[in-house]
OpenMM code with the backbone's topology and positions (N, CA, C; nanometers):
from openmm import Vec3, app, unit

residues = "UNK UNK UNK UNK UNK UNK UNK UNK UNK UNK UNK UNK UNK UNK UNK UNK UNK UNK UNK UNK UNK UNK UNK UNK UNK UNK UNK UNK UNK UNK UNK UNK UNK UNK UNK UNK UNK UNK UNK UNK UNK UNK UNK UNK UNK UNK UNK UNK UNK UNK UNK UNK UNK UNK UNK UNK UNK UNK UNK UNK UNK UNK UNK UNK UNK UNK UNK UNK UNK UNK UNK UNK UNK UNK UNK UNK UNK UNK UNK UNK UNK UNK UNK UNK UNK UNK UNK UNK UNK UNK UNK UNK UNK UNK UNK UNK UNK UNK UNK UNK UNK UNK UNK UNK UNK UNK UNK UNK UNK UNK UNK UNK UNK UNK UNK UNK UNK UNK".split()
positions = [
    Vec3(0.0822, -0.1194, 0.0000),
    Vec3(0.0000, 0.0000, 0.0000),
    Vec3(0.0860, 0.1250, 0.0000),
    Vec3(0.1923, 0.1299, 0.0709),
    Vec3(0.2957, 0.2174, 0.0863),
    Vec3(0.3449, 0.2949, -0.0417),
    Vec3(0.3920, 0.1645, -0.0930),
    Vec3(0.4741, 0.1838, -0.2358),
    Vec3(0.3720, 0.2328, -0.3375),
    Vec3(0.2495, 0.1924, -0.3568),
    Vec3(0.1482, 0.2310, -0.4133),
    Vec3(0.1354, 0.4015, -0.4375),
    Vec3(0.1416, 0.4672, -0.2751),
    Vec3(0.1476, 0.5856, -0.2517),
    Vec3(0.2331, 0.6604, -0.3047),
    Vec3(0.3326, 0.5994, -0.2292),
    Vec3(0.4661, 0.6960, -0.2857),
    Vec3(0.4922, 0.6991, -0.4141),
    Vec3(0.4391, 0.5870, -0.5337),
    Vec3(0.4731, 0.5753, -0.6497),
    Vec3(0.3878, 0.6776, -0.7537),
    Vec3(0.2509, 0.7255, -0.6492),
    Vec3(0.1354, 0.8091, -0.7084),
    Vec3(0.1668, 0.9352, -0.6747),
    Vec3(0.2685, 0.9815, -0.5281),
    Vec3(0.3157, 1.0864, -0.5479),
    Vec3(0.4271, 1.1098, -0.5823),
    Vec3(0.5125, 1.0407, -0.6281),
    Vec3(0.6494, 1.0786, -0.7901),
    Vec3(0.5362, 1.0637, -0.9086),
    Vec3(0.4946, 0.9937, -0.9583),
    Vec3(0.4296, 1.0023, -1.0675),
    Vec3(0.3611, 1.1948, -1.0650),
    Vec3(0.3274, 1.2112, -0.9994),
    Vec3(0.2275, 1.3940, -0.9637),
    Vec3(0.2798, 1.4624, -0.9384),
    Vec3(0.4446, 1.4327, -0.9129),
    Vec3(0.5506, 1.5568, -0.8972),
    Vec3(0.5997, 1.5422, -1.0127),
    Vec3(0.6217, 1.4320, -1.1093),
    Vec3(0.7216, 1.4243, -1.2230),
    Vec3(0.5570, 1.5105, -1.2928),
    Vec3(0.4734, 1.5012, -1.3455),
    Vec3(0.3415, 1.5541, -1.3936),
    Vec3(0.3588, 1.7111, -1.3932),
    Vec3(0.3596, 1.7465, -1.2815),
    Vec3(0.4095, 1.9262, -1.2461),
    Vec3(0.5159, 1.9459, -1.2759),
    Vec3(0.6177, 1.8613, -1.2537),
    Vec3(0.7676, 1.8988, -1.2865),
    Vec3(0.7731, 1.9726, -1.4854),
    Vec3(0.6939, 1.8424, -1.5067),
    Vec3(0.6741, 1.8550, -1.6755),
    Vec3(0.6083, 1.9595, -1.7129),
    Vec3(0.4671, 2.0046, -1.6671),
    Vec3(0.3746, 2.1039, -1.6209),
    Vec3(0.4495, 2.2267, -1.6438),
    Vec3(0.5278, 2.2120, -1.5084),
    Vec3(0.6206, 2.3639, -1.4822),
    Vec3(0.7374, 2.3908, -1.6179),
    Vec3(0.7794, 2.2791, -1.6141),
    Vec3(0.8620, 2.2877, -1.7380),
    Vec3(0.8363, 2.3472, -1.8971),
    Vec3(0.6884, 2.3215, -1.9421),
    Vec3(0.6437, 2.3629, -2.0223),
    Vec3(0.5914, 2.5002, -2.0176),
    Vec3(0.5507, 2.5391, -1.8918),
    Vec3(0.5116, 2.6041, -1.8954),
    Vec3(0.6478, 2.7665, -1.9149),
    Vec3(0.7398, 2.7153, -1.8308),
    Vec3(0.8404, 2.7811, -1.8620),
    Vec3(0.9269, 2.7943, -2.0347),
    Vec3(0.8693, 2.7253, -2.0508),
    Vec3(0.9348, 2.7196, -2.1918),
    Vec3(0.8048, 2.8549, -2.2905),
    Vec3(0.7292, 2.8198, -2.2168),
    Vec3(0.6179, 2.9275, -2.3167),
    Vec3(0.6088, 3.0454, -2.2556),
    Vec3(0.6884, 3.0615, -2.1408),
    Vec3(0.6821, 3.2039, -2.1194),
    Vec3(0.7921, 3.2521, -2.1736),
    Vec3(0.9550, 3.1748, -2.1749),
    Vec3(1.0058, 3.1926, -2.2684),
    Vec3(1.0129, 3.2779, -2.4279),
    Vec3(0.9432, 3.1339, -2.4824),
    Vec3(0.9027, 3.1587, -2.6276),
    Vec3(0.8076, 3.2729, -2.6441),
    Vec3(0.7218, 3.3170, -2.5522),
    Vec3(0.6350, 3.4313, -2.5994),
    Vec3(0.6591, 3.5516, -2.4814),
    Vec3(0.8469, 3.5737, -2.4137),
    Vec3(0.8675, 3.6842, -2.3634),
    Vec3(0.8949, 3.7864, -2.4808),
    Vec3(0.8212, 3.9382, -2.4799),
    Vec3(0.8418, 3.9554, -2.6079),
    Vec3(0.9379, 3.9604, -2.7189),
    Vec3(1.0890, 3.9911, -2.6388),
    Vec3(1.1817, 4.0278, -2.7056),
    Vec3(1.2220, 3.8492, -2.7897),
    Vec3(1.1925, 3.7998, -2.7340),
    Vec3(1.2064, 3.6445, -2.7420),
    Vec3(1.1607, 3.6401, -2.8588),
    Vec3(1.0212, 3.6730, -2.8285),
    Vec3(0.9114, 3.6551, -2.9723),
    Vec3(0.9612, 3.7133, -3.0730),
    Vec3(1.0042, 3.8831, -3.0948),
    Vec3(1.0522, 3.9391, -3.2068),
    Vec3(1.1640, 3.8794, -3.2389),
    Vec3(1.2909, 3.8104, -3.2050),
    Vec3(1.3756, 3.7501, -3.2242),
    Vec3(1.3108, 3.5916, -3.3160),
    Vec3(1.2652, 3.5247, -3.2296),
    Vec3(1.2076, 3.3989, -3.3145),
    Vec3(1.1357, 3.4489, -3.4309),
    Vec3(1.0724, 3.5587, -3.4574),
    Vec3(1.0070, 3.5746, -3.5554),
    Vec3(1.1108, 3.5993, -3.7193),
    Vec3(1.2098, 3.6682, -3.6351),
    Vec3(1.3220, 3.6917, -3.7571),
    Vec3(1.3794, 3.5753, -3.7666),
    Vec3(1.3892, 3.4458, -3.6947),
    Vec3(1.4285, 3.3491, -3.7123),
    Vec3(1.3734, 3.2175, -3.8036),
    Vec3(1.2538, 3.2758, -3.8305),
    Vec3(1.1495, 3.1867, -3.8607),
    Vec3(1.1897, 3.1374, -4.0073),
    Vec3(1.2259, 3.2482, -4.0848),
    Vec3(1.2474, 3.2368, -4.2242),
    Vec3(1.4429, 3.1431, -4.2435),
    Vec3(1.4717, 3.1421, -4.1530),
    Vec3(1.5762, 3.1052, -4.1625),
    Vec3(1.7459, 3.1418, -4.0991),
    Vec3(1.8360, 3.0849, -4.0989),
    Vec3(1.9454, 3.1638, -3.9765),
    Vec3(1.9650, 3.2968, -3.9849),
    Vec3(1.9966, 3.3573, -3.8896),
    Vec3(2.0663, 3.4940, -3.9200),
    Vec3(2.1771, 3.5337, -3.8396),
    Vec3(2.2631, 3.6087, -3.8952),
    Vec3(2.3589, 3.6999, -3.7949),
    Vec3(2.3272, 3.7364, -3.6910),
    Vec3(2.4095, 3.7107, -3.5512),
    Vec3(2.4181, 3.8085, -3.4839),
    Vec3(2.4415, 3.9829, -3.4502),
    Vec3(2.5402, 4.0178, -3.5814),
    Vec3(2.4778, 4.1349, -3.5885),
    Vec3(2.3701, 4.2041, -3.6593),
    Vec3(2.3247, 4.0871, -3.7699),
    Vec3(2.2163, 4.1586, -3.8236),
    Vec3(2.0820, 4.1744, -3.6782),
    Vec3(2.0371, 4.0283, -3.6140),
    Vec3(1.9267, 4.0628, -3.5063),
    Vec3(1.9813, 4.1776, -3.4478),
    Vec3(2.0937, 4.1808, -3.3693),
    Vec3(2.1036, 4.3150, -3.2918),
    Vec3(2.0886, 4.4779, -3.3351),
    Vec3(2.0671, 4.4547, -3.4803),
    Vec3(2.0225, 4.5745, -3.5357),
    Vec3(1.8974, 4.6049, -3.5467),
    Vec3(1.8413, 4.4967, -3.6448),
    Vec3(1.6970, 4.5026, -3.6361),
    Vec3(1.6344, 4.4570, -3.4905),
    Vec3(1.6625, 4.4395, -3.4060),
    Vec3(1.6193, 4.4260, -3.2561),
    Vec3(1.6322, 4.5420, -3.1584),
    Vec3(1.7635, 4.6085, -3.2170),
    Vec3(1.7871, 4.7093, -3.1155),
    Vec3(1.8248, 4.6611, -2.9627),
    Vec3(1.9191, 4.5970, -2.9665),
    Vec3(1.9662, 4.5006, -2.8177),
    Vec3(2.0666, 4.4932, -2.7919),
    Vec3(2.1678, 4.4499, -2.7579),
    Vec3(2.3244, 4.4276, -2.7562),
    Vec3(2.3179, 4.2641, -2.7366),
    Vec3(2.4129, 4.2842, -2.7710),
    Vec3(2.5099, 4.0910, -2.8103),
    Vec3(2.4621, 4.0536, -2.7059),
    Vec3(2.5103, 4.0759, -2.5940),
    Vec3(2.5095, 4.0452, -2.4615),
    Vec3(2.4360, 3.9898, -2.4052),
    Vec3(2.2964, 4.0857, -2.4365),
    Vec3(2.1636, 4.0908, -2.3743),
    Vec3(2.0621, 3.9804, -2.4756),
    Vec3(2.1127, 3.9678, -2.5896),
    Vec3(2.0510, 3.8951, -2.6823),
    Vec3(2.0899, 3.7059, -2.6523),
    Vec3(2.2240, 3.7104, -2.6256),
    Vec3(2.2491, 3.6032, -2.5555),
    Vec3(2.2092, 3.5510, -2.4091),
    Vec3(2.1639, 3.6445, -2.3818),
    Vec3(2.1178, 3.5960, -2.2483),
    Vec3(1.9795, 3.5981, -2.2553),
    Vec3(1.9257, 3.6295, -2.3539),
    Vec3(1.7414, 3.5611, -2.3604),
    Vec3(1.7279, 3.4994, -2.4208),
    Vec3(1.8184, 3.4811, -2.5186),
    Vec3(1.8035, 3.3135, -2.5934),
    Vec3(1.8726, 3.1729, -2.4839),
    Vec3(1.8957, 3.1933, -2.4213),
    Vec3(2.0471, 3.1242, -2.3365),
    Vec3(1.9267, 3.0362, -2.3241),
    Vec3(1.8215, 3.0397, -2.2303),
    Vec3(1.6724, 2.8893, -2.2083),
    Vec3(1.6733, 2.8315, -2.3041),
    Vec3(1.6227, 2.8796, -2.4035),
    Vec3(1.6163, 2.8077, -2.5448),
    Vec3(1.6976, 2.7367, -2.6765),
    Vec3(1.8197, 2.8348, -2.6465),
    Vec3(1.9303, 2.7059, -2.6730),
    Vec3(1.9361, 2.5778, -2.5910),
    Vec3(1.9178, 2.5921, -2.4320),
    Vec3(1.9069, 2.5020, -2.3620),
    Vec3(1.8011, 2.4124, -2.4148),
    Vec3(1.7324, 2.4745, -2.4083),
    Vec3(1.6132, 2.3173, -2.4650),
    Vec3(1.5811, 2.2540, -2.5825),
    Vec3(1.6927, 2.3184, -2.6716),
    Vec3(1.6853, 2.3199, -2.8030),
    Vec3(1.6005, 2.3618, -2.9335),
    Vec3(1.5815, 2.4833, -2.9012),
    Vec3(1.4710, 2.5070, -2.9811),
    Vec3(1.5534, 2.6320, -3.0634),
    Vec3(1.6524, 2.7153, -3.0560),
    Vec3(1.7366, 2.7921, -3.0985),
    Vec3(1.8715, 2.7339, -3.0779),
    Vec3(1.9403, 2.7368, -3.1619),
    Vec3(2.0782, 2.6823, -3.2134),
    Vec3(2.1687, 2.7868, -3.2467),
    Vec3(2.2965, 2.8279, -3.1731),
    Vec3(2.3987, 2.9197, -3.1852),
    Vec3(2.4696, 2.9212, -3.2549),
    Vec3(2.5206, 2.8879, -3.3835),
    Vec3(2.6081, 2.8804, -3.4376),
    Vec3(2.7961, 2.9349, -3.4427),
    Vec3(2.8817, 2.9205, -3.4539),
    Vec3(2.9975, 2.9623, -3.4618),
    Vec3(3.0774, 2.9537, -3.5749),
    Vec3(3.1124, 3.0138, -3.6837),
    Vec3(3.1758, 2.9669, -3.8430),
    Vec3(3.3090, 3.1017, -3.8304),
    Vec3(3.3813, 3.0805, -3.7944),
    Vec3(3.5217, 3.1746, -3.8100),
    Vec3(3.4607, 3.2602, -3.6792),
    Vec3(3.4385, 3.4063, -3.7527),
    Vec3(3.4037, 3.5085, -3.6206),
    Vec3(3.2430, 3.5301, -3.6531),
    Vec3(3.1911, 3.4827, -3.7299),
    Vec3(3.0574, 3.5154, -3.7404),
    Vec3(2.9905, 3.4027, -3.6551),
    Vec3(2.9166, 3.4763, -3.5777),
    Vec3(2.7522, 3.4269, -3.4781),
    Vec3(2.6577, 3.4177, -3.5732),
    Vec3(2.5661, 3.2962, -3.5041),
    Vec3(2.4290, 3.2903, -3.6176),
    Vec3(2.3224, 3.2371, -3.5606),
    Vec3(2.2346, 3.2652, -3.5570),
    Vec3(2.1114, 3.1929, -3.4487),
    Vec3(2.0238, 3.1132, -3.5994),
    Vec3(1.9799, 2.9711, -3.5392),
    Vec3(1.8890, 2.9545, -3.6200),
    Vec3(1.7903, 2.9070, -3.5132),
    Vec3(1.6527, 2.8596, -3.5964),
    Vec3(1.5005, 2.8414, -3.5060),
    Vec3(1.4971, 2.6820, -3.5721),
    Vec3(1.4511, 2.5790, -3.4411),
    Vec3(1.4557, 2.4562, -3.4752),
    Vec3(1.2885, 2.4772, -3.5060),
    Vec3(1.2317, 2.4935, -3.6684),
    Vec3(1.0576, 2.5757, -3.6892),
    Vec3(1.0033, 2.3664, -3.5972),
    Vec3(1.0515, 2.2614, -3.6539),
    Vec3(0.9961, 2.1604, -3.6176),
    Vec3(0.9490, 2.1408, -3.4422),
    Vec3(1.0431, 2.1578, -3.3816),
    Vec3(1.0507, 2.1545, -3.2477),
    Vec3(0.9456, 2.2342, -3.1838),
    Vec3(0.9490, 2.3308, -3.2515),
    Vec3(0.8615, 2.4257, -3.2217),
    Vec3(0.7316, 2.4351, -3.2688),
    Vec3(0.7205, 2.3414, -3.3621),
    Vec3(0.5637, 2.3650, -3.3517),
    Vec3(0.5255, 2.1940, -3.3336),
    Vec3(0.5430, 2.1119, -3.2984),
    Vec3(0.5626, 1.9849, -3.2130),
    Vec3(0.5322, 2.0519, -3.0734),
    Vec3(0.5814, 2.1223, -3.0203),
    Vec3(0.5823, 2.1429, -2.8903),
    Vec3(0.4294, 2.2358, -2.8893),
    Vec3(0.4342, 2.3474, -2.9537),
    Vec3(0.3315, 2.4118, -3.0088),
    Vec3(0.1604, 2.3354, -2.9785),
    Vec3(0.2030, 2.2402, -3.0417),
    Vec3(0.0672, 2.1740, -3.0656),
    Vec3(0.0064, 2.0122, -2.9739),
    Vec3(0.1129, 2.0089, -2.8619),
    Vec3(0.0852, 1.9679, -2.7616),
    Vec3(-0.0484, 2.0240, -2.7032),
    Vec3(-0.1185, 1.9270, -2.7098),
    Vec3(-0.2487, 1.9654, -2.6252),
    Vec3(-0.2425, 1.9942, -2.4683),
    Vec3(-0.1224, 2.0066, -2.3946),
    Vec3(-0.1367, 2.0044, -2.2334),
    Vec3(-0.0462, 2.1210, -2.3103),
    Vec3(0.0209, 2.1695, -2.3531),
    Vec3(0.0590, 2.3380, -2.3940),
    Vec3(-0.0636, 2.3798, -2.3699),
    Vec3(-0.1630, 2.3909, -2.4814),
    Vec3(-0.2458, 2.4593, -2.4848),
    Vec3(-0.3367, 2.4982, -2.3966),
    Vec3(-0.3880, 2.3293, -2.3069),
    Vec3(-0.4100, 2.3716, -2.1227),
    Vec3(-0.3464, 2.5047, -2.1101),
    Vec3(-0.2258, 2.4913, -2.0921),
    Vec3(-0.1824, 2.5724, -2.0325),
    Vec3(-0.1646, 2.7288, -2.0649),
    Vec3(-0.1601, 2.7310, -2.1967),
    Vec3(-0.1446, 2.8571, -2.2730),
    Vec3(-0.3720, 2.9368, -2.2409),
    Vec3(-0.3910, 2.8761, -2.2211),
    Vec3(-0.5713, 2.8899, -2.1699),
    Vec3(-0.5779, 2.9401, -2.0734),
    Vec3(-0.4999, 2.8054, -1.9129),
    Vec3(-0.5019, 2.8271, -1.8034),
    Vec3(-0.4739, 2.9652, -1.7779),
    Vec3(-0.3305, 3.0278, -1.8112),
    Vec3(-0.2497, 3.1264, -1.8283),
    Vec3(-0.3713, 3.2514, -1.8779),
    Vec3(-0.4105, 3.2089, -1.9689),
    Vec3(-0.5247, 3.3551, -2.0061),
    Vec3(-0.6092, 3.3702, -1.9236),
    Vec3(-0.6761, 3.2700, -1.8895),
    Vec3(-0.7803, 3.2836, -1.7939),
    Vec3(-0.7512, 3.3241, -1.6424),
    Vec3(-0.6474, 3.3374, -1.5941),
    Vec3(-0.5911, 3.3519, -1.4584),
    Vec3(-0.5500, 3.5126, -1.5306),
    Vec3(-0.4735, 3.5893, -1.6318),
    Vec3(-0.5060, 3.7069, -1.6667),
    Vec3(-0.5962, 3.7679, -1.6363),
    Vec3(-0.7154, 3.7065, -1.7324),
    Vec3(-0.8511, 3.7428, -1.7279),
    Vec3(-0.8767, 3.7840, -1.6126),
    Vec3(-0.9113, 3.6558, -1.5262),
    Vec3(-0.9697, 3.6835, -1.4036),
    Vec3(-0.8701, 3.8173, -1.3257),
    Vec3(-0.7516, 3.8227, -1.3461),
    Vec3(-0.6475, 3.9321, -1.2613),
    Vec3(-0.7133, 4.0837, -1.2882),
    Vec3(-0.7194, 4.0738, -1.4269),
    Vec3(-0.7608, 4.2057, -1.5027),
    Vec3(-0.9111, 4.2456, -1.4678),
    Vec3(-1.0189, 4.1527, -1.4464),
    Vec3(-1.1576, 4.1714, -1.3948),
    Vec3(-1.1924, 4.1982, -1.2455),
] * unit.nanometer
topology = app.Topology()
chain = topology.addChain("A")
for resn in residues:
    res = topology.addResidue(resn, chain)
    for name in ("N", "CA", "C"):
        topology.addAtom(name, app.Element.getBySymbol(name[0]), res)
């Protein structure tokens, strides 16, 4: 009976763990600067100094809001001599996208707005 228990509460922490995890990934992907960045990414790689122009950001700061998402693989850094290059993994991303417990959550998330804003 014990093991039963304990096996139903790892199973409901690994559940939230995943939960939280996703959910972090979509606040991520839709922090805005995030968003205008993936959007120039969408069509295909680009320079690091070209985003930092059309972004208006510094190197720096641009690397450090992509830094999650390289982590989870959904943006890819490139290195070729001295040129930087970000590309967008579009598959990963809309795989993940179209996860139906995303979308829970991308709902949950509005509706807890909602209710904040009312």
């Amino acid at each position: 009976m014990y093991r039963i228990i304990i096996l139903y509460i790892k199973m409901k922490n690994m559940s939230n763990d995943a939960s939280n995890e996703s959910e972090k990934i979509l606040e991520s992907l839709f922090e805005s600067v995030n968003a205008e960045i993936l959007v120039e990414l969408k069509d295909g790689p680009k320079l690091l100094s070209v985003l930092t122009k059309k972004i208006a950001i510094s190197k720096e700061k641009l690397n450090e809001k992509l830094s999650y998402l390289i982590e989870k693989g959904f943006v890819s850094k490139n290195v070729k001599n001295d040129d930087v290059s970000y590309s967008l993994d579009t598959e990963k991303l809309s795989k993940f996208l179209e996860n139906d417990d995303n979308f829970k959550n991308i709902d949950d998330g509005l509706a807890k707005l909602d209710s904040f804003l009312n």
